[in-house]
C-alpha positions as CSV (number, residue, x, y, z in Angstrom):
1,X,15.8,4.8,-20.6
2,X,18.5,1.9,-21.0
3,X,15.7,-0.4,-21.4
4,X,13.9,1.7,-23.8
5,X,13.0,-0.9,-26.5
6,X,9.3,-1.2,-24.2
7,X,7.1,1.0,-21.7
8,X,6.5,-2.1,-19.6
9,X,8.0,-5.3,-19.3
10,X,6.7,-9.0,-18.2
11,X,9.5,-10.7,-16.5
12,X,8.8,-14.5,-14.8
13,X,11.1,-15.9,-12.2
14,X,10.9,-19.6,-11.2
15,X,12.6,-20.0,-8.2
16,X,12.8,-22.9,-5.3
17,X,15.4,-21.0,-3.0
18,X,15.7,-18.7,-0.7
19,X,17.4,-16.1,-2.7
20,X,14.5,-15.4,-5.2
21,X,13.8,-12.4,-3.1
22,X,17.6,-11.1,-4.1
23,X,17.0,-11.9,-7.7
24,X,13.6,-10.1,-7.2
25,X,15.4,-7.0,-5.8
26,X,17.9,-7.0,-8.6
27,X,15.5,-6.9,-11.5
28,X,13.7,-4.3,-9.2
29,X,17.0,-2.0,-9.1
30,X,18.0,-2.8,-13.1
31,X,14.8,-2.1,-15.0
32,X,13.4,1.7,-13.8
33,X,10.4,0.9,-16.1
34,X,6.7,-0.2,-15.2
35,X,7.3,-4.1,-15.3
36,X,5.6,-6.7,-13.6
37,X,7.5,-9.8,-12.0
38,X,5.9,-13.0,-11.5
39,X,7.2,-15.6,-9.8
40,X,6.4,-19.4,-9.4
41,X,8.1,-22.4,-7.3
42,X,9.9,-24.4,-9.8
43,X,7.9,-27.7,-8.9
44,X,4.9,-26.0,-10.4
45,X,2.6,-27.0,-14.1
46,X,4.0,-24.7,-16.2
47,X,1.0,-24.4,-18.6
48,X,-0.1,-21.1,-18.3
49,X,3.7,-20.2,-20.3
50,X,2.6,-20.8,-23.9
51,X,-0.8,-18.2,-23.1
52,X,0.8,-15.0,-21.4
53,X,3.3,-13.0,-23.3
54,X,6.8,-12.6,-21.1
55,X,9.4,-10.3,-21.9
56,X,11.8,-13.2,-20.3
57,X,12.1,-16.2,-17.9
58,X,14.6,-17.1,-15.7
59,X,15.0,-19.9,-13.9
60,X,16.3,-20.1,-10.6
61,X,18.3,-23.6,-9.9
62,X,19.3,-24.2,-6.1
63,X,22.1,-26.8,-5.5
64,X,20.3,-29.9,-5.4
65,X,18.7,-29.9,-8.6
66,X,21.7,-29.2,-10.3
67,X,23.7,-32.3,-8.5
68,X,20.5,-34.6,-9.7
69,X,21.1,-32.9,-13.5
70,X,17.2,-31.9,-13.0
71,X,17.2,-29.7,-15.7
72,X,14.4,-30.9,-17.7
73,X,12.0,-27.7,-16.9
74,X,14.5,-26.0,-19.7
75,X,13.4,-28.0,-22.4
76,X,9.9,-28.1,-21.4
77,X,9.7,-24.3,-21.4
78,X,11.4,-24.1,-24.4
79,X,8.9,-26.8,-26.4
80,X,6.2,-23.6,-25.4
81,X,7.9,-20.6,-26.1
82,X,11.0,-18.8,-27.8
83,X,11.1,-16.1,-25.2
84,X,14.5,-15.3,-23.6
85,X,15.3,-17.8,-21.2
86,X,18.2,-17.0,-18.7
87,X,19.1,-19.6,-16.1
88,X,21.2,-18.9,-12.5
89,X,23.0,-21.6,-11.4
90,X,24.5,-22.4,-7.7
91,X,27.9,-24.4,-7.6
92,X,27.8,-25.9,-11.0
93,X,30.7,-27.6,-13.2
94,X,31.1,-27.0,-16.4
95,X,29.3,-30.1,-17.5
96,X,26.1,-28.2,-16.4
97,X,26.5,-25.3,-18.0
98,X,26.6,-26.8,-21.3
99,X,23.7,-29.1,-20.3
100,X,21.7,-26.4,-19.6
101,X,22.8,-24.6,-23.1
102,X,21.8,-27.7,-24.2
103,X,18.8,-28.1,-23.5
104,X,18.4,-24.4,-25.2
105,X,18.8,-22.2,-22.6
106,X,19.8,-18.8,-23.8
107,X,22.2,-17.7,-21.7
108,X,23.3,-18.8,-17.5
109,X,24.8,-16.8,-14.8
110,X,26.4,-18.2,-11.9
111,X,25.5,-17.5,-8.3
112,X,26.8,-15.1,-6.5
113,X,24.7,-12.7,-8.7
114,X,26.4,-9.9,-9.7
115,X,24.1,-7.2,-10.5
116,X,25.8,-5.5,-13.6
117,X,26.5,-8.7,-15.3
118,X,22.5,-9.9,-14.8
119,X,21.3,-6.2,-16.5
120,X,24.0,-7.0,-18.8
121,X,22.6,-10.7,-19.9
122,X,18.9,-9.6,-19.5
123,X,20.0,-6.4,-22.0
124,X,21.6,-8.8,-24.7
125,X,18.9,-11.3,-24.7
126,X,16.1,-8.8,-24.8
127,X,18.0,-6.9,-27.9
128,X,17.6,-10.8,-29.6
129,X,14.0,-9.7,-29.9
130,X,14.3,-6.4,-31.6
């Protein structure tokens, strides 16, 4: 298995758009494994991240949020956990790339989603861990 470092993985998406079920399908056609995929609207408390063990997040930034610079989840997930944290941005500059790096992001991918580069960034954050 090309994702062998686990038998099961805990993925969460945060999402506000419309194309969360795409992302969902994605990670459902890279990782062949038993995983589980939560997902969560991006307005929500995002206590519960410091108690459950993910394998990584990613965040799911729509258009709007990026034009207001609301990138602030980023550091507050990062203030609870070291986890991988991957962020997919829609019609960004360059100026919010590096805010979101930033802000300690791990890594971003830009929308339209390819699928072999998103296994490829999930694969090099996950081999961080090991």
């Amino acid at each position: 298995c090309i994702w062998g470092y686990c038998k099961s993985m805990k993925i969460l998406l945060i999402s506000e758009s419309s194309t969360e079920d795409d992302i969902y399908r994605m990670i459902d056609q890279i990782i062949k494994i038993d995983k589980t995929i939560e997902t969560h609207d991006i307005s929500e408390e995002l206590s519960y991240i410091a108690d459950t063990h993910y394998d990584i997040i990613i965040i799911n930034y729509d258009k709007v949020r990026i034009r207001n610079g609301d990138f602030k989840m980023i550091f507050d997930i990062r203030c609870k956990t070291q986890v991988p944290l991957l962020v997919i941005l829609e019609g960004c500059e360059i100026r919010d790339k590096l805010h979101v790096l930033n802000m300690k992001a791990d890594d971003y991918l830009e929308k339209p989603i390819n699928t072999d580069e998103l296994e490829e960034k999930m694969l090099r954050l996950l081999h961080k861990l090991s």
